[in-house]
C-alpha positions as CSV (number, residue, x, y, z in Angstrom):
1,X,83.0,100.1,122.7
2,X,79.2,99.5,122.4
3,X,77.4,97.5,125.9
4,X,76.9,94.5,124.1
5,X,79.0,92.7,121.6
6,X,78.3,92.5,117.9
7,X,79.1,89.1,116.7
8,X,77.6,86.3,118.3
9,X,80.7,84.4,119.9
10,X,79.2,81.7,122.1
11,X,76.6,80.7,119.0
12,X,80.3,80.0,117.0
13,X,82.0,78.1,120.0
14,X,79.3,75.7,120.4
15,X,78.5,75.1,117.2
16,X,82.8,74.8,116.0
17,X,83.2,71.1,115.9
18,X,79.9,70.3,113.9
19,X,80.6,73.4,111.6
20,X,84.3,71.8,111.0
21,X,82.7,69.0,109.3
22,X,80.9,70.8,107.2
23,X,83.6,72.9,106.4
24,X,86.1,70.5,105.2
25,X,83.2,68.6,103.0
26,X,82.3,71.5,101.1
27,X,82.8,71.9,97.6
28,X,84.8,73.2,95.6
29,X,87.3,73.9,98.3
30,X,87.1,73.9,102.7
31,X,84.6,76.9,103.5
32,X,81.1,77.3,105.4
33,X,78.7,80.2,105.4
34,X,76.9,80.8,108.5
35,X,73.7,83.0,109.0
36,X,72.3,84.8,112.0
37,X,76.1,85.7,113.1
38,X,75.3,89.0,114.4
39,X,73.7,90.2,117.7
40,X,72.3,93.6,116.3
41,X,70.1,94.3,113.7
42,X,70.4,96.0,110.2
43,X,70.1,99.6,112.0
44,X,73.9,98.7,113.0
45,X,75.1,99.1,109.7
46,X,72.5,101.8,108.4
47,X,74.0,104.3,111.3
48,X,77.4,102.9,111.9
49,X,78.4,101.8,108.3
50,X,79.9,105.2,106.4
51,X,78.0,106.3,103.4
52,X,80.3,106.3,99.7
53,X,80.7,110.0,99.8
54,X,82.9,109.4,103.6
55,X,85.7,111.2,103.2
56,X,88.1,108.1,104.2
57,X,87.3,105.8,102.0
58,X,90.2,104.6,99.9
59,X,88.7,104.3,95.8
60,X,90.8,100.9,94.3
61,X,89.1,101.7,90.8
62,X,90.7,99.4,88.6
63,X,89.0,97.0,86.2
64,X,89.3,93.6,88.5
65,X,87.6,95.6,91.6
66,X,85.4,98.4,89.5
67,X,83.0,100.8,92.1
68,X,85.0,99.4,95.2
69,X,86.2,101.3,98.3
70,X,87.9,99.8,101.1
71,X,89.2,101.3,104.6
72,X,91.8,99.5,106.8
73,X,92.7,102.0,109.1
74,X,91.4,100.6,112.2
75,X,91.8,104.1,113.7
76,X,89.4,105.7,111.2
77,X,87.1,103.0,111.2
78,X,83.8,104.0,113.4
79,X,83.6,102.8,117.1
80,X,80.5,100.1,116.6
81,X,82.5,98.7,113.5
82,X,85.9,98.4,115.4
83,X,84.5,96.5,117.8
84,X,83.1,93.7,115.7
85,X,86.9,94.0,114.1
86,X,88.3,93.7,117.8
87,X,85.9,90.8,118.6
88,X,86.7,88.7,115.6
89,X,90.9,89.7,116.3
90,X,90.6,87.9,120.2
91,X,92.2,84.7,121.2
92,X,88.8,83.5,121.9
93,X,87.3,83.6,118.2
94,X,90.6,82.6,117.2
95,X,90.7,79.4,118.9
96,X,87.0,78.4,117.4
97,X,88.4,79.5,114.2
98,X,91.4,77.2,114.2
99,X,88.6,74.3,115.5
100,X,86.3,75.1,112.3
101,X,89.0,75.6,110.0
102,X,91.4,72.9,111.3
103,X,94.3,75.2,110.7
104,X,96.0,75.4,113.7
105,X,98.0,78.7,115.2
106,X,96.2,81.3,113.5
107,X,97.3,84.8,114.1
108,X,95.8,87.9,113.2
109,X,97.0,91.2,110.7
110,X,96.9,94.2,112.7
111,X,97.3,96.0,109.8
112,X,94.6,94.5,108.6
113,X,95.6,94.7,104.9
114,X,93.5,94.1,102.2
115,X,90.5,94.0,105.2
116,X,88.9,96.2,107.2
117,X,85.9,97.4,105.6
118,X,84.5,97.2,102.1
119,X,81.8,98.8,99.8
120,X,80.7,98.4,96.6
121,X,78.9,100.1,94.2
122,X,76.3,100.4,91.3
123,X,78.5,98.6,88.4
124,X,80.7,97.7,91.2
125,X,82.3,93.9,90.5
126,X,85.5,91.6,92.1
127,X,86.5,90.1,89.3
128,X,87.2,86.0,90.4
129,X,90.8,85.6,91.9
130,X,92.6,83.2,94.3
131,X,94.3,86.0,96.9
132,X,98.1,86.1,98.0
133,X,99.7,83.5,100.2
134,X,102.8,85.2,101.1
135,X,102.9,88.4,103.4
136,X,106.2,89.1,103.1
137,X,105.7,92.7,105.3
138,X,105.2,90.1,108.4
139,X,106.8,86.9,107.2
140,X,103.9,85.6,107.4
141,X,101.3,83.2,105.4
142,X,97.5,83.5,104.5
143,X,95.3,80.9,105.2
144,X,91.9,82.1,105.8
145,X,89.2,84.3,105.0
146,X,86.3,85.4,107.1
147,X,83.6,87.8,105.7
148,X,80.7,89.7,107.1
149,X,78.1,91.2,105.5
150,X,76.0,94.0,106.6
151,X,73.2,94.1,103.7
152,X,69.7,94.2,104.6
153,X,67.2,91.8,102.1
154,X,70.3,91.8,99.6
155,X,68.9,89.5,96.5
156,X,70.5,87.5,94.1
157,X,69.0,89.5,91.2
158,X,70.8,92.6,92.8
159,X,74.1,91.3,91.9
160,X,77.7,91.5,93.9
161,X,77.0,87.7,95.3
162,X,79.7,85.9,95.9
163,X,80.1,83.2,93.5
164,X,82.6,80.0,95.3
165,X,85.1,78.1,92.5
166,X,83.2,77.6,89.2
167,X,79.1,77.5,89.5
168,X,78.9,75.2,86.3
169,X,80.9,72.1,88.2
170,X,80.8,72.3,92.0
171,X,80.8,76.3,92.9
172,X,78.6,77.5,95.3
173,X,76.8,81.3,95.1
174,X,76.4,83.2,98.3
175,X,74.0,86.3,98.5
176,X,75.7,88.6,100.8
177,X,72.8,89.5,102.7
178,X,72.4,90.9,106.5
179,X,74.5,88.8,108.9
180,X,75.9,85.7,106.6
181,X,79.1,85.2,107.6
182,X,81.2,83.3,105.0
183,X,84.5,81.8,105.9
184,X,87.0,80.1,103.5
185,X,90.4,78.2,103.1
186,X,92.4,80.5,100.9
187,X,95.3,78.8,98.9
188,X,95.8,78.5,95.4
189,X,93.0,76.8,94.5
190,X,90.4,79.2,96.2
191,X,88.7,81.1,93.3
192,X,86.1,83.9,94.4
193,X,84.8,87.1,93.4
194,X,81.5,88.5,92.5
195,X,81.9,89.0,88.3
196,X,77.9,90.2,88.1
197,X,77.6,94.0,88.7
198,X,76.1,95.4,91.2
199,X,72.5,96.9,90.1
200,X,71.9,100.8,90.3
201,X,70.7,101.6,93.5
202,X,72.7,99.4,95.7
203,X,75.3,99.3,97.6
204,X,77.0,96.3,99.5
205,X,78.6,96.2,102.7
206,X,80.8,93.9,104.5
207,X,83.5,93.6,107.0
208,X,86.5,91.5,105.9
209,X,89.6,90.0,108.0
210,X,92.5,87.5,107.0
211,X,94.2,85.5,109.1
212,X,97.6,84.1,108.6
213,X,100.1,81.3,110.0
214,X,103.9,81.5,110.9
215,X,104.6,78.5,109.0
216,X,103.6,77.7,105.7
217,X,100.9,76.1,104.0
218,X,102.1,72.4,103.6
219,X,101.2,72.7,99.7
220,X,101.6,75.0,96.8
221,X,99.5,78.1,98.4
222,X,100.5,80.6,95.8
223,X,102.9,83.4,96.0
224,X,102.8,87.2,97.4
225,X,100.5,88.4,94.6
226,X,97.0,88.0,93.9
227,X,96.5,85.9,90.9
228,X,93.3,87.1,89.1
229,X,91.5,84.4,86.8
230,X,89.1,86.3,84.6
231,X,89.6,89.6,82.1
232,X,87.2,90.3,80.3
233,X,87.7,91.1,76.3
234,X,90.5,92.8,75.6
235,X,90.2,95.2,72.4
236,X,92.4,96.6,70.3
237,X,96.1,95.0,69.5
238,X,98.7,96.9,71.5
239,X,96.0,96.0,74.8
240,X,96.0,92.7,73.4
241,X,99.8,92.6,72.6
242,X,100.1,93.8,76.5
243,X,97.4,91.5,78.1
244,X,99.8,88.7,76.0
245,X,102.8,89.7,78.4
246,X,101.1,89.8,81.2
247,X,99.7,86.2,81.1
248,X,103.1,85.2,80.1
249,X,105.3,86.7,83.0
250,X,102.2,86.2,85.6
251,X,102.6,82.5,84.6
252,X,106.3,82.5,84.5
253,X,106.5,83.9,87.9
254,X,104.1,81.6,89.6
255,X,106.0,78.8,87.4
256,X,109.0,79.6,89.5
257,X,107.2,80.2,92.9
258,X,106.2,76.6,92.2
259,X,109.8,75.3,91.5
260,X,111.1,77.0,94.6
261,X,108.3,75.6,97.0
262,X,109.1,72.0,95.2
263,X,113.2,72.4,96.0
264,X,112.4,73.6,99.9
265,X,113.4,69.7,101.3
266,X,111.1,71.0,104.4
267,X,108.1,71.3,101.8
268,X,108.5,70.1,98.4
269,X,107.8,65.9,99.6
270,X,104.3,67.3,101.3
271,X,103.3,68.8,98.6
272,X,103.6,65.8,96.2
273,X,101.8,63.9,99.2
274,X,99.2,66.2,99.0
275,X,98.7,66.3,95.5
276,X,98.6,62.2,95.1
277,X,96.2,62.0,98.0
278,X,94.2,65.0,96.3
279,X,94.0,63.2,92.8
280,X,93.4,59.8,94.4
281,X,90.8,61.4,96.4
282,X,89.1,63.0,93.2
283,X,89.4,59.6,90.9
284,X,87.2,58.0,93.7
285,X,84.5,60.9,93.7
286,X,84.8,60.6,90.0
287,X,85.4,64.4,89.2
């Protein structure tokens, strides 16, 4: 491990319970994105961050994540790197985490599936999604996301930001650029992705962790797949014919996640709760 640490912990202790109301006001769902998170410079990333032609990158190359390699083998993952990993896995983060979030008992994946880190390239794109609740490989349940980026003078004209619930109502962009930490309530309202492509020339960096409770989200949180909200045009009738099945059983199947979350007597009763307080809550905002 390097001398000094990476992330700037005391900065997100001291600052937890004012960043907690921020984070449960924001629009269009509970998140905050902090900047200045990190206690080294963009030379960090530019010697510690592999390059795309690293030989342990893992290529997901289909049309929802296009140009995106990810690497979640903690053990591959360079030394400088790790550590930031390490510091944001320790009981001290975690317990500023739970203050900011308000979600208590929050454990960490050491796994780290889906996490670890991430890169992007020219024509790279996350297509907007809400991510899986259920990891069944644990028994556990996600309930929050916590990003770092590693991308020095990144612009919005470059592409690959961020882009928070729907930008024409009350989303929110976010320019991944050096040391912007995002974190975010992740249920099954929690839309995200970056649809613009990534410009030639550019690549983007970030380090990504998910954190999970024992115990369930007390409302409709999704299910154990990740439910992807935009396509793209489909051409051609037997891809049209297929896309047509697809949106049928996807809906089907969260249809019936629904159901059985609804018939659990430990959790169906909160979840109507939730919901009245959610749509009395939106009738006095007047959305």
């Amino acid at each position: 491990m390097t001398a000094s640490p990476v992330f700037d912990l005391e900065k997100f202790r001291a600052n937890a319970e004012e960043w907690s109301v921020r984070y449960a006001a924001n629009k269009p769902f509970p998140h905050i994105v902090l900047d200045d998170m990190l206690q080294v410079g963009p030379e960090f990333a530019d010697e510690h961050f592999p390059k795309p032609d690293w030989p342990d990158w893992r290529p997901l190359g289909d049309t929802y994540q296009m140009q995106k390699f990810t690497c979640d083998d903690i053990a591959k993952i360079p030394e400088p790197l790790a550590q930031l990993i390490n510091e944001l896995s320790q009981p001290a983060f975690l317990r500023a985490l739970e203050k900011v979030t308000g979600i208590p008992k929050l454990l960490v994946d050491p796994y780290l599936v889906g996490g670890g880190l991430h890169l992007s390239g020219p024509g790279g794109i996350l297509g907007k999604h809400t991510d899986f609740h259920i990891y069944d490989a644990m028994d556990l349940y996600r309930r929050v996301n916590v990003l770092v980026y590693l991308n020095e003078g990144w612009d919005e004209s470059f592409g690959g930001c961020l882009e928070v619930g729907d930008l024409s109502k009350d989303g929110a962009l976010v320019v991944p650029d050096w040391g912007r930490v995002m974190i975010f309530t992740t249920d099954d309202k929690s839309v995200h992705g970056f649809p613009k492509p990534i410009v030639e020339g550019h690549w983007r960096r970030s380090v990504a962790l998910y954190y999970y409770t024992a115990l369930e989200a007390p409302g409709f949180s999704g299910d154990a797949s990740t439910h992807w909200r935009e396509h793209g045009e489909q051409k051609g009738l037997a891809r049209k014919l297929r896309f047509g099945l697809f949106k049928f059983f996807m809906q089907t199947s969260r249809a019936f996640s629904l159901l059985a979350h609804l018939s659990n007597p430990n959790q169906g009763a909160g979840w109507w709760k939730n919901r009245q307080e959610r749509l009395k809550q939106d009738a006095e905002e007047g959305r």
